[in-house]
C-alpha positions as CSV (number, residue, x, y, z in Angstrom):
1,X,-16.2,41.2,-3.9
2,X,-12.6,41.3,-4.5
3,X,-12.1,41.8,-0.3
4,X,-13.7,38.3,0.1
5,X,-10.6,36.2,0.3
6,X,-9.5,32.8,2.5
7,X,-8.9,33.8,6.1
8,X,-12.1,35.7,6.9
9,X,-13.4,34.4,9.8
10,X,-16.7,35.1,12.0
11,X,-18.1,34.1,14.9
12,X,-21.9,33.7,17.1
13,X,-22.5,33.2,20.5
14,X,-25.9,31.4,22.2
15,X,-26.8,30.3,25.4
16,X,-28.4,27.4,25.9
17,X,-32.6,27.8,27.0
18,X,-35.6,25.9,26.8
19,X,-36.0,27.8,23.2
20,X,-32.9,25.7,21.4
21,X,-33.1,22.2,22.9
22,X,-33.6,19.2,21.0
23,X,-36.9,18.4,22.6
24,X,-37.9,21.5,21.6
25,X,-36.8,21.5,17.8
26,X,-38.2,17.9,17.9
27,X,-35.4,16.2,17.0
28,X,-34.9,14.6,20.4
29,X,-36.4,14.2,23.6
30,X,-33.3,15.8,25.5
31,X,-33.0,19.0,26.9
32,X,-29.7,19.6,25.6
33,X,-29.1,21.8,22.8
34,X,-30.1,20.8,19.2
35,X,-28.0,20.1,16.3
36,X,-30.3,22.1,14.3
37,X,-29.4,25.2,16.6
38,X,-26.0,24.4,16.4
39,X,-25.6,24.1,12.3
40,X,-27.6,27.8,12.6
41,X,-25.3,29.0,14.6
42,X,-22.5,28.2,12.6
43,X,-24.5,29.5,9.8
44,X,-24.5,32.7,11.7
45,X,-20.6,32.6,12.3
46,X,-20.0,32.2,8.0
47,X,-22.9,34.9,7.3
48,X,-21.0,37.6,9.9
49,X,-17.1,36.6,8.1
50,X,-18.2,38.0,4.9
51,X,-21.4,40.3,5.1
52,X,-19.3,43.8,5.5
53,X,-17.0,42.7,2.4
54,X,-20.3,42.2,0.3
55,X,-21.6,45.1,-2.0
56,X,-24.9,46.5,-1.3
57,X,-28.1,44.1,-3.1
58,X,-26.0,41.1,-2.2
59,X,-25.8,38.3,0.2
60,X,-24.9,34.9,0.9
61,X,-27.3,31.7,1.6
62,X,-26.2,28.2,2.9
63,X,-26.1,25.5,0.3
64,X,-24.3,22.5,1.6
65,X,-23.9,21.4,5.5
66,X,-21.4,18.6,6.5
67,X,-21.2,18.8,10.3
68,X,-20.5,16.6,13.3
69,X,-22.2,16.9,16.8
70,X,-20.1,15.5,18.7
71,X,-21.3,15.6,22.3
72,X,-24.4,17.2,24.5
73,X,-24.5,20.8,26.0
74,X,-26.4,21.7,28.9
75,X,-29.2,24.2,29.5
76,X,-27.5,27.4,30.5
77,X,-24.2,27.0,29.1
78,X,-23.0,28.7,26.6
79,X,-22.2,28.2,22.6
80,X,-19.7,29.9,20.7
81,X,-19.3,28.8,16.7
82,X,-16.7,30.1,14.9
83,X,-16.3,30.2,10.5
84,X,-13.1,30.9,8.8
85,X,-13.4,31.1,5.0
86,X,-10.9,28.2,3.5
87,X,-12.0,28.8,-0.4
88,X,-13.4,31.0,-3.0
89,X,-15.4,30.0,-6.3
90,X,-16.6,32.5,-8.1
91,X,-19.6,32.9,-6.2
92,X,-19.0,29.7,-4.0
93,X,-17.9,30.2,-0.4
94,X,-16.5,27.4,1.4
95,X,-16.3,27.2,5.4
96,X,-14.5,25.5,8.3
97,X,-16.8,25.5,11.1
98,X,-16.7,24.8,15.0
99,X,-18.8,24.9,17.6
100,X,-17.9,25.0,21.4
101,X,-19.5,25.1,24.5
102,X,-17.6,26.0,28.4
103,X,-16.1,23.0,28.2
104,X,-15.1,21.7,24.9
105,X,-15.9,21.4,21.3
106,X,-19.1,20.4,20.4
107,X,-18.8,20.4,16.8
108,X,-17.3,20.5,13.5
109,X,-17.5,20.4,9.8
110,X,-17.8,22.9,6.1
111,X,-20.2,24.8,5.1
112,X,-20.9,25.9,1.8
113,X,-22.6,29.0,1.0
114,X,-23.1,30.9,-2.4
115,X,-23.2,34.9,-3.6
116,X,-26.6,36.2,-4.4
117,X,-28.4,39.0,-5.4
118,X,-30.8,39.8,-3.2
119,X,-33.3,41.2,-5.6
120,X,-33.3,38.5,-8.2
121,X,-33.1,35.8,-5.6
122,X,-36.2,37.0,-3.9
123,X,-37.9,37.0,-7.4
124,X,-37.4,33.8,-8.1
125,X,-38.5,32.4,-4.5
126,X,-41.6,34.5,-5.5
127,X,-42.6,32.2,-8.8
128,X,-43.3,29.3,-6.8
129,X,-46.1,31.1,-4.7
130,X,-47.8,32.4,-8.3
């Protein structure tokens, strides 16, 4: 994990449907798209800066969000957020993100996500349903 170093960067692309509006994740009644879809999508952009540097039975998952939306995007436009790795902590990963639509951005924060193995992680996610 010695390749996962400050400067990686990733980025996901969406277009804006019926599918990821705020009406439809309920949290508006707007058919514009949702800050949950957009926080995912950033997600996304963090996940695909790191995942070929990680060894094989490892992973990352989000921890921490602290993101802005700071203005509406149509149906039918597109959504490109981008990640670019600003720390390493041991296993802690911490994010610049940015979201933009056509037009201008849309969003910004950090996001935090941590080192895992996959096969311990899924273990313990298992206990709770015992």
């Amino acid at each position: 994990m010695e390749k996962i170093k400050p400067g990686l960067s990733g980025t996901a692309s969406t277009k804006v449907t019926d599918l990821n509006t705020a009406k439809e994740y309920n949290s508006g009644k707007v058919d514009v798209y949702a800050t949950p879809a957009m926080i995912a999508l950033m997600e996304q952009a963090a996940t695909k800066a790191v995942e070929d540097y990680l060894p094989v039975g490892k992973a990352t998952v989000g921890t921490n969000v602290e993101v802005k939306h700071l203005t509406a995007t149509p149906l039918e436009m597109k959504v490109t957020a981008k990640a670019e790795l600003i720390e390493v902590d041991g296993r802690k990963l911490i994010f610049k993100v940015e979201a933009e639509d056509e037009v201008e951005k849309i969003g910004a924060g950090r996001h935090e996500r941590f080192i895992i193995d996959l096969d311990k992680f899924h273990q313990r996610a298992q206990k709770k349903s015992n």
